[in-house]
Backbone as XML, in Angstrom:
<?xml version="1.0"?>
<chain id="A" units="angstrom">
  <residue number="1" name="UNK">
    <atom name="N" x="7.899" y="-7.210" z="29.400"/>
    <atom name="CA" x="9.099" y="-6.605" z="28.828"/>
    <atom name="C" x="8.768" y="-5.188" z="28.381"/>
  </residue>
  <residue number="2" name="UNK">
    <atom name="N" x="9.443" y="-4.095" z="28.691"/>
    <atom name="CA" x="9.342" y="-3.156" z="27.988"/>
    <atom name="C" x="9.613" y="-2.305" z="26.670"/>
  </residue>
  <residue number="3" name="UNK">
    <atom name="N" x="10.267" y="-3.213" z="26.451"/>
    <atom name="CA" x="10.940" y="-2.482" z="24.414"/>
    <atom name="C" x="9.549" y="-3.651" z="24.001"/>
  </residue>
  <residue number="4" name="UNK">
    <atom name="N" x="8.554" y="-3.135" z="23.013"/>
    <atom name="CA" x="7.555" y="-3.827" z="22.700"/>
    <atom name="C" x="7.985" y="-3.719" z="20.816"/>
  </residue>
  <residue number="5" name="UNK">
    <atom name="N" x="8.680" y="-4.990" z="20.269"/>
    <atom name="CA" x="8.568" y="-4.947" z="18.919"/>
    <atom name="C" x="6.941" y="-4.701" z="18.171"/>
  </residue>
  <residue number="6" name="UNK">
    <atom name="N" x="7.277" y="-3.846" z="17.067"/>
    <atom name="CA" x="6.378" y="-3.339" z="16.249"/>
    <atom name="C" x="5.870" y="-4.132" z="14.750"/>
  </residue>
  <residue number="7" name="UNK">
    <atom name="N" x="7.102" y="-4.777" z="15.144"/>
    <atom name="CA" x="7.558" y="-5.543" z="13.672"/>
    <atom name="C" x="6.083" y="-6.520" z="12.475"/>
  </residue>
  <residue number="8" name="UNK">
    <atom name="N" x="5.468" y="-6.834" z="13.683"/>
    <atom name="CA" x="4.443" y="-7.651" z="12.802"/>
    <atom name="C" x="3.578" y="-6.598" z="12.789"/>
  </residue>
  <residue number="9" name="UNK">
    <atom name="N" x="2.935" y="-6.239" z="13.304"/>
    <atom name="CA" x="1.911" y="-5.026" z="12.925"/>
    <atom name="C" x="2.907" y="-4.397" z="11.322"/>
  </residue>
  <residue number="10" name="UNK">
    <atom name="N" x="3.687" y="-4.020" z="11.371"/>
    <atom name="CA" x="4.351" y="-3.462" z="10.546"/>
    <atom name="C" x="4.173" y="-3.957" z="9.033"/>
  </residue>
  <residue number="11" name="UNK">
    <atom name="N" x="4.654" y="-5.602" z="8.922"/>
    <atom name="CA" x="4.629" y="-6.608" z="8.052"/>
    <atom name="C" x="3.277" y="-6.789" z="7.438"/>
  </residue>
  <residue number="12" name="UNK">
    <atom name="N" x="2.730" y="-6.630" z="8.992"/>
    <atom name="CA" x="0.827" y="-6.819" z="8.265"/>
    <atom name="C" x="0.332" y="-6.143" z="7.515"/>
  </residue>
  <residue number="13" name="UNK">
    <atom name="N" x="0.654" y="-4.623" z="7.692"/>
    <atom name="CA" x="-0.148" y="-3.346" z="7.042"/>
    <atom name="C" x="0.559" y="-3.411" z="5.761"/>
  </residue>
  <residue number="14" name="UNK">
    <atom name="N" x="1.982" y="-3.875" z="5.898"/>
    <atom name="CA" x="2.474" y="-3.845" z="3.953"/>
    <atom name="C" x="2.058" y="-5.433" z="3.732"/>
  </residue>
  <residue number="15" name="UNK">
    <atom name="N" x="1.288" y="-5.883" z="3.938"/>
    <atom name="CA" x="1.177" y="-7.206" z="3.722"/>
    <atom name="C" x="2.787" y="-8.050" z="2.640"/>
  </residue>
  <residue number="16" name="UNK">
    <atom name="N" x="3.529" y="-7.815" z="3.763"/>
    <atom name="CA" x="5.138" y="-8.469" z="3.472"/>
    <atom name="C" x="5.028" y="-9.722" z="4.682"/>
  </residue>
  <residue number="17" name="UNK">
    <atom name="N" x="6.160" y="-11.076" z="3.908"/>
    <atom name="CA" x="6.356" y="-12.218" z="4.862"/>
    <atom name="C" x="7.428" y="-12.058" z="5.230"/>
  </residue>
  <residue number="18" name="UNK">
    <atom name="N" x="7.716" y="-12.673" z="6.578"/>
    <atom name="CA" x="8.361" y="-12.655" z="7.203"/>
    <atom name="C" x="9.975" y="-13.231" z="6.309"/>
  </residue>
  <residue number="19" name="UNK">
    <atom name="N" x="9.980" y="-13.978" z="5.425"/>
    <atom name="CA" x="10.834" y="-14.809" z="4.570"/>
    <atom name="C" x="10.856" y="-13.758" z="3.360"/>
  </residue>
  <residue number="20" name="UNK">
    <atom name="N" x="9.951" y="-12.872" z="3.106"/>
    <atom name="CA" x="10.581" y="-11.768" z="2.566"/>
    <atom name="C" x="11.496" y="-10.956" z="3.039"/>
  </residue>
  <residue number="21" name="UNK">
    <atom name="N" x="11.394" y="-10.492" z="4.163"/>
    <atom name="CA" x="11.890" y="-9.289" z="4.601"/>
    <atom name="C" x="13.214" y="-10.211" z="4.867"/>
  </residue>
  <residue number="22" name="UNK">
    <atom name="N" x="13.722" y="-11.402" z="5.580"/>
    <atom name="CA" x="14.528" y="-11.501" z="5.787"/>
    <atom name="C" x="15.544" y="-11.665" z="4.493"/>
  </residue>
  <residue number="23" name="UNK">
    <atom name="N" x="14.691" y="-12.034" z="3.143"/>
    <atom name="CA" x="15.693" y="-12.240" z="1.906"/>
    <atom name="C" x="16.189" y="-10.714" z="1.667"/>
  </residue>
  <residue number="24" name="UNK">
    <atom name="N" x="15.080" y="-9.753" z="1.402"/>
    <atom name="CA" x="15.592" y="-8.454" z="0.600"/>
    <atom name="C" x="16.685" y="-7.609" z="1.552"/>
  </residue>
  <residue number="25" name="UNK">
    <atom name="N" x="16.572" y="-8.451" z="3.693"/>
    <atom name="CA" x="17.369" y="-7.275" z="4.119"/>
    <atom name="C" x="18.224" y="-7.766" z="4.352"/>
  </residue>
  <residue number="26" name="UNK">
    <atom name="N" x="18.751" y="-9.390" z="3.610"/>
    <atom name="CA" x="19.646" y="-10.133" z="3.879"/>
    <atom name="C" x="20.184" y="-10.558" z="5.342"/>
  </residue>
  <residue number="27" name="UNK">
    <atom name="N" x="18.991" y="-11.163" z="5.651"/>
    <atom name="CA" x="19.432" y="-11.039" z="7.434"/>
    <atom name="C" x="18.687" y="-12.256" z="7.580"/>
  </residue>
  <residue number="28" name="UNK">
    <atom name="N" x="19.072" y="-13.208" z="8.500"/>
    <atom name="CA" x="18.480" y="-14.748" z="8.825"/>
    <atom name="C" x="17.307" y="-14.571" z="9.418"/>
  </residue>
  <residue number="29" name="UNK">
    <atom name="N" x="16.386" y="-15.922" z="9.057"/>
    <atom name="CA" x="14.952" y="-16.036" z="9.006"/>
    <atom name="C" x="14.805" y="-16.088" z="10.289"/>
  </residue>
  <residue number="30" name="UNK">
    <atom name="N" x="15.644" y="-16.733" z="11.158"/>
    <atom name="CA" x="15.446" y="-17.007" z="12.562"/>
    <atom name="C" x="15.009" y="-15.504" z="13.355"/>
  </residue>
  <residue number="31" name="UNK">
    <atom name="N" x="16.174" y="-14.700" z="12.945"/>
    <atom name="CA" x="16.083" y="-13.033" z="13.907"/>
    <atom name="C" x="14.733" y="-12.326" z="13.298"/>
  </residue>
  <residue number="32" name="UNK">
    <atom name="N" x="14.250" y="-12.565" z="11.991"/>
    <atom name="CA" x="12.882" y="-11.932" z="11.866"/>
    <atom name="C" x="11.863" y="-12.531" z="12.925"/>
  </residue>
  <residue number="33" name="UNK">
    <atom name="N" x="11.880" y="-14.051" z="12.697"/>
    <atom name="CA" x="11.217" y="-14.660" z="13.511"/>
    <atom name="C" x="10.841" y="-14.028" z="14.796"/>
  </residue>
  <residue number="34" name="UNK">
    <atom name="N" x="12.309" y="-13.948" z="15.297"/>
    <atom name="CA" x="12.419" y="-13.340" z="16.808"/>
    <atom name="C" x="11.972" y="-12.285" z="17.236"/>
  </residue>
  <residue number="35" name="UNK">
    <atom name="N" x="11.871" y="-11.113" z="16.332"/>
    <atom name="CA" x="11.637" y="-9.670" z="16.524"/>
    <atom name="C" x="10.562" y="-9.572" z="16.081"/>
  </residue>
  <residue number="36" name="UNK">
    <atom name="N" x="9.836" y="-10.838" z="15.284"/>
    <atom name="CA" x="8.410" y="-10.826" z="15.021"/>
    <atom name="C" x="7.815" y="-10.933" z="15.949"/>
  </residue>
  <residue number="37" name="UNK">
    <atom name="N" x="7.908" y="-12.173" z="16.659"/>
    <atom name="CA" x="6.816" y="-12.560" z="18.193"/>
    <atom name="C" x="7.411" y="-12.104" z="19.602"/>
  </residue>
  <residue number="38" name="UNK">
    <atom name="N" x="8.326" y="-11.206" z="19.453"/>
    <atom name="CA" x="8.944" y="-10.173" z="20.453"/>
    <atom name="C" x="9.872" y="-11.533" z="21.334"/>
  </residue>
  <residue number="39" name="UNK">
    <atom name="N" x="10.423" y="-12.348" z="20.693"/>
    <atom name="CA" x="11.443" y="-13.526" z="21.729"/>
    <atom name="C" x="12.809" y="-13.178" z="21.507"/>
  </residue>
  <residue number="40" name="UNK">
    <atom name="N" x="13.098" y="-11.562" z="20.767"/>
    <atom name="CA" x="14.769" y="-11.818" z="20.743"/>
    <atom name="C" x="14.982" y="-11.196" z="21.929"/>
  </residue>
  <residue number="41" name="UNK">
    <atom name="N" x="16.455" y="-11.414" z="22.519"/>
    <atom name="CA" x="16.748" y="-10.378" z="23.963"/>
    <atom name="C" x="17.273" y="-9.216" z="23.077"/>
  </residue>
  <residue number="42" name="UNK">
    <atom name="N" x="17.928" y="-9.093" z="21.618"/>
    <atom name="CA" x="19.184" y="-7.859" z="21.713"/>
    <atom name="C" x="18.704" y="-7.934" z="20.575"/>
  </residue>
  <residue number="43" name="UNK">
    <atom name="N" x="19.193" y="-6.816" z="19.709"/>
    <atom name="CA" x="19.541" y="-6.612" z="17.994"/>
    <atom name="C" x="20.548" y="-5.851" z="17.840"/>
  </residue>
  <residue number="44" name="UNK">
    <atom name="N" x="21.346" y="-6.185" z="16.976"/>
    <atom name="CA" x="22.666" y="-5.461" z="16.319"/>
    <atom name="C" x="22.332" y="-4.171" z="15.508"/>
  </residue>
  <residue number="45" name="UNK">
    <atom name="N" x="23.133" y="-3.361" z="15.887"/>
    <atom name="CA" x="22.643" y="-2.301" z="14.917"/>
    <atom name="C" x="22.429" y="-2.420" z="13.430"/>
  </residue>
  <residue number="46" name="UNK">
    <atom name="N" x="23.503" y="-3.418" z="12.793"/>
    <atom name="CA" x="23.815" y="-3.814" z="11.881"/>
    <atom name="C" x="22.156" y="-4.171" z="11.260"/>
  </residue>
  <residue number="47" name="UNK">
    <atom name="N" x="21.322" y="-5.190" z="12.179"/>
    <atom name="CA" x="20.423" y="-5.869" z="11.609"/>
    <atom name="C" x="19.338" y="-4.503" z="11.824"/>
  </residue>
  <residue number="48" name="UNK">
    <atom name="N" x="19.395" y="-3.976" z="12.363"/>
    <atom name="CA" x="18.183" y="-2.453" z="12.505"/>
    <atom name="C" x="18.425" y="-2.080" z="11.096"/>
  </residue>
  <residue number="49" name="UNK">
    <atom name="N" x="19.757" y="-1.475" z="11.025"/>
    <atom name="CA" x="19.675" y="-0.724" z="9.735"/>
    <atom name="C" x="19.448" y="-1.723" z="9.043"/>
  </residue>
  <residue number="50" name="UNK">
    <atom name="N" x="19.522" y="-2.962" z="8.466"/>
    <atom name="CA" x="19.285" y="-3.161" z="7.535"/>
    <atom name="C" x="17.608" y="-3.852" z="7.220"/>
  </residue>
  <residue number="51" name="UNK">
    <atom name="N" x="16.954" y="-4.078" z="8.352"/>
    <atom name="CA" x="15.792" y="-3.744" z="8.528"/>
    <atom name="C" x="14.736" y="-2.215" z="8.078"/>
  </residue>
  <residue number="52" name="UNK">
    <atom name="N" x="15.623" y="-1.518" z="8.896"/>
    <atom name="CA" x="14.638" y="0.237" z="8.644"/>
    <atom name="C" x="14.907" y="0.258" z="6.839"/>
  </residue>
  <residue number="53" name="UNK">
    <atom name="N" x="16.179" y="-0.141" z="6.621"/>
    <atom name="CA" x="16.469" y="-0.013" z="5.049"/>
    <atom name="C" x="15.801" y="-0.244" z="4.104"/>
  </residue>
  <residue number="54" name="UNK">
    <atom name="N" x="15.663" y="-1.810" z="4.331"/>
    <atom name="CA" x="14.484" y="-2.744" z="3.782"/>
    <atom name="C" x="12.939" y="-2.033" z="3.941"/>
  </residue>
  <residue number="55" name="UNK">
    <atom name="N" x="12.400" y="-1.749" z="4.889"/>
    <atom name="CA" x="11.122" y="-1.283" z="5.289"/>
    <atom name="C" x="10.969" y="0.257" z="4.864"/>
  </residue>
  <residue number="56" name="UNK">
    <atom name="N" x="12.359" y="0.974" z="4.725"/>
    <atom name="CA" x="11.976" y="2.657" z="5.226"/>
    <atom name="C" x="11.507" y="2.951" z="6.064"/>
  </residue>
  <residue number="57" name="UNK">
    <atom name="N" x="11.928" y="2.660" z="6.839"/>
    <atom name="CA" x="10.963" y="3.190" z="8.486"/>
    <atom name="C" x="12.510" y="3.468" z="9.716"/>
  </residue>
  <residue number="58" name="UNK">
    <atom name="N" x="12.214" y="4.335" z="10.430"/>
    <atom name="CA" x="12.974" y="4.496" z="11.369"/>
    <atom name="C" x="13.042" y="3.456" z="12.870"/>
  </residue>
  <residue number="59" name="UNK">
    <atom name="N" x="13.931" y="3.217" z="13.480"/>
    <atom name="CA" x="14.161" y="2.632" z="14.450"/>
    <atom name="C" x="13.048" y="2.764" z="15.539"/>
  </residue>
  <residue number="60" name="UNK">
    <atom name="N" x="12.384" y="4.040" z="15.774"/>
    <atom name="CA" x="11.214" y="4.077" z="16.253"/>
    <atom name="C" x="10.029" y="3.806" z="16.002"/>
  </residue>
  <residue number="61" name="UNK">
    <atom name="N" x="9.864" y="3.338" z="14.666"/>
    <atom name="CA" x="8.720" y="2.750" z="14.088"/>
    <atom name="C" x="8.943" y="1.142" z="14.260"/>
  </residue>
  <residue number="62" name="UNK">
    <atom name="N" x="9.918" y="0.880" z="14.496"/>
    <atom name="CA" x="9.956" y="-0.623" z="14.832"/>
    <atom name="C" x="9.556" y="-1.435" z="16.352"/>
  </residue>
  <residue number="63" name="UNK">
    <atom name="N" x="10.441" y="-0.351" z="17.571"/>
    <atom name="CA" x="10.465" y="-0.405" z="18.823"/>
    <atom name="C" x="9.629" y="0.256" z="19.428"/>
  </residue>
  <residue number="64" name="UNK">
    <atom name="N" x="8.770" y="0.561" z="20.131"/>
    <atom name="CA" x="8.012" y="0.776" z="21.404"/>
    <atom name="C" x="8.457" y="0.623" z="23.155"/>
  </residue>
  <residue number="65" name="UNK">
    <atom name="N" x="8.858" y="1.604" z="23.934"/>
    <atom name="CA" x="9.148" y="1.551" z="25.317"/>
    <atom name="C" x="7.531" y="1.637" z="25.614"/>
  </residue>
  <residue number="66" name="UNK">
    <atom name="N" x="7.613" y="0.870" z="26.389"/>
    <atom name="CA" x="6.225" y="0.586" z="27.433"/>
    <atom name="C" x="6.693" y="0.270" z="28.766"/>
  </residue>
  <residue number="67" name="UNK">
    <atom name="N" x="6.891" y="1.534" z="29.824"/>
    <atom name="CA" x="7.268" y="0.797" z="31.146"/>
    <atom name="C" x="6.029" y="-0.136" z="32.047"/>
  </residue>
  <residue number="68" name="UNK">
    <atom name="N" x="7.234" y="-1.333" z="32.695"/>
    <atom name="CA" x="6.278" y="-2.052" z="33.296"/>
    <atom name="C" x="5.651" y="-1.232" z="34.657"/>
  </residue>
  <residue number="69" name="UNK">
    <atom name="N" x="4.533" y="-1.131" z="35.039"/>
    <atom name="CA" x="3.889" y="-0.667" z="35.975"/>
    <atom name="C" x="4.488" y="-0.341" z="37.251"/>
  </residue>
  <residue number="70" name="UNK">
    <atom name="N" x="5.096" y="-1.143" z="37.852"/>
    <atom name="CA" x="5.978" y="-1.187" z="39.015"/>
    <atom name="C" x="7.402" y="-0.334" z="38.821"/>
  </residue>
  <residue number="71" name="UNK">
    <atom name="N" x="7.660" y="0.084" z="37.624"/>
    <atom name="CA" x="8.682" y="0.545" z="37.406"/>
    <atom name="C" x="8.505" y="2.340" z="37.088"/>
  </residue>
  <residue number="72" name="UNK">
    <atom name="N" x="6.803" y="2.881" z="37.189"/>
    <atom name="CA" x="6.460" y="4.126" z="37.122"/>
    <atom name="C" x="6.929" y="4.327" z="38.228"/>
  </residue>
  <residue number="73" name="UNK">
    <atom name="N" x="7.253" y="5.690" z="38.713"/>
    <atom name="CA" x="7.501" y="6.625" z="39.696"/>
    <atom name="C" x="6.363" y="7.144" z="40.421"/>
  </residue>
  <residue number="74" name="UNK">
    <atom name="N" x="6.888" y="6.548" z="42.089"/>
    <atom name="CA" x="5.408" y="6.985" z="43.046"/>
    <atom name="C" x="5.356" y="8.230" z="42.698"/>
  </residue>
  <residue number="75" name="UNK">
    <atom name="N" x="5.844" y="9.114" z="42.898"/>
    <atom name="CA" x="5.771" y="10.320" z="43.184"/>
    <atom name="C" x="6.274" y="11.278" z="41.162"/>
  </residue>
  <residue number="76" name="UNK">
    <atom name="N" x="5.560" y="12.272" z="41.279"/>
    <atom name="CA" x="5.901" y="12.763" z="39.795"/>
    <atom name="C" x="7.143" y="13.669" z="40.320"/>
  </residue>
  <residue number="77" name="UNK">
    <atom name="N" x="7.862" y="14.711" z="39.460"/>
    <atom name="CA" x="9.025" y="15.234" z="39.663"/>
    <atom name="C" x="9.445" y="16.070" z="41.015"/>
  </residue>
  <residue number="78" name="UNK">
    <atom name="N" x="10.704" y="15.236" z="41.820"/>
    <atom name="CA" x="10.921" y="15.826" z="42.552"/>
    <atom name="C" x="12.126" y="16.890" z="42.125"/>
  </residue>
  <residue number="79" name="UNK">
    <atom name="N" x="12.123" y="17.754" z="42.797"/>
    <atom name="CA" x="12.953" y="18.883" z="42.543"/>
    <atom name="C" x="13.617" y="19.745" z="43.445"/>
  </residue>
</chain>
């Protein structure tokens, strides 16, 4: 997959639980879960912001693009 959640690395370094973050950002234990071990397909904006809120961190500190290999470009810029 290429959007690579950040989320537990994140949790680790503030040494926060997962059942924290979901109480203070008022958002169900299940979707931390999910965005913890990278198994959700989608997130609502709704639950970002109130994630980055909770954390202070921007939307890019959460998410990571990593393209899959096959999906780089043979060739670099054509023009």
């Amino acid at each position: 997959m290429p959007i690579k959640s950040n989320l537990s690395k994140i949790l680790g370094e503030r040494r926060i639980k997962m059942s924290e973050l979901a109480e203070n950002a008022g958002i169900a234990k299940n979707t931390v879960l999910s965005l913890y071990h990278e198994k959700a397909k989608g997130v609502t904006f709704d639950v970002l912001e109130k994630i980055c809120t909770t954390l202070d961190c921007q939307p890019g500190d959460l998410f990571e693009y990593i393209p899959d290999k096959e999906e780089a470009p043979t060739n670099a810029a054509q023009v």
